[in-house]
N, C-alpha and C positions, 0 to 999 in steps of 0.2 A: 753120737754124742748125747749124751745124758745131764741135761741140766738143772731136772727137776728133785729138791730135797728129796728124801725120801718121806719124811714126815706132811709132805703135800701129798707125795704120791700117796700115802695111807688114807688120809683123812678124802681125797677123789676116790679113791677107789670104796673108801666105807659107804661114801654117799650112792654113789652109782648102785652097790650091793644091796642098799637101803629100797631100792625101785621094785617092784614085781618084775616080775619075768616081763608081762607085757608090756609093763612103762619100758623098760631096756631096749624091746625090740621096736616101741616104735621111734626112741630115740637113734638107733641105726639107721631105723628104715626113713627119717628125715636127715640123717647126715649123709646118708647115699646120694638121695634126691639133691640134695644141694652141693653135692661134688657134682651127680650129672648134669645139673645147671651151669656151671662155674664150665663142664669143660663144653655145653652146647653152645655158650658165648663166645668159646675160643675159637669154635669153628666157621666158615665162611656160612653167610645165610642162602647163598642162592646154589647149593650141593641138593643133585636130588635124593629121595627119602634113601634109597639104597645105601648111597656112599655115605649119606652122613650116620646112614646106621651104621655101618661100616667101622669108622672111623669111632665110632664114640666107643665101639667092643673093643680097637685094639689101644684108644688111650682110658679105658679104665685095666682092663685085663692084661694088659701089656705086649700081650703076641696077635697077632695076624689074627683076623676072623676066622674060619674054618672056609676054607673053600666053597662049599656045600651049604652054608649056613644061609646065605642070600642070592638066591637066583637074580640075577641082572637081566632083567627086560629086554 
């Protein structure tokens, strides 16, 4: 679903173009951080560091962690 005029979408997206390369990248690199906040609070607090790393790779990524990826103690 598509809600936004398009004449919004223009003038967002002139702006955003307006930023250098690096203002762009670090605007991502703090909307990531604050999705992965958003989903470390959904998670139980008392998971040890394994699972909750675990868990945070496959609700950003969407699929399973790699098997391999985290040795479990």
């Amino acid at each position: 679903m598509k809600d936004t005029p398009p004449e919004i979408e223009e003038m967002v997206r002139a702006r955003l173009m307006a930023c250098s390369g690096e203002e762009r990248l670090i605007m991502g690199v703090q909307m990531f951080e604050a999705a992965r906040e958003v989903i470390l609070a959904s998670l139980p607090k008392d998971l040890p560091a394994n699972q909750l790393k675990r868990l945070l790779y496959e609700r950003i990524y969407g699929v399973p962690a790699p098997a391999d990826w985290l040795k479990d103690d």
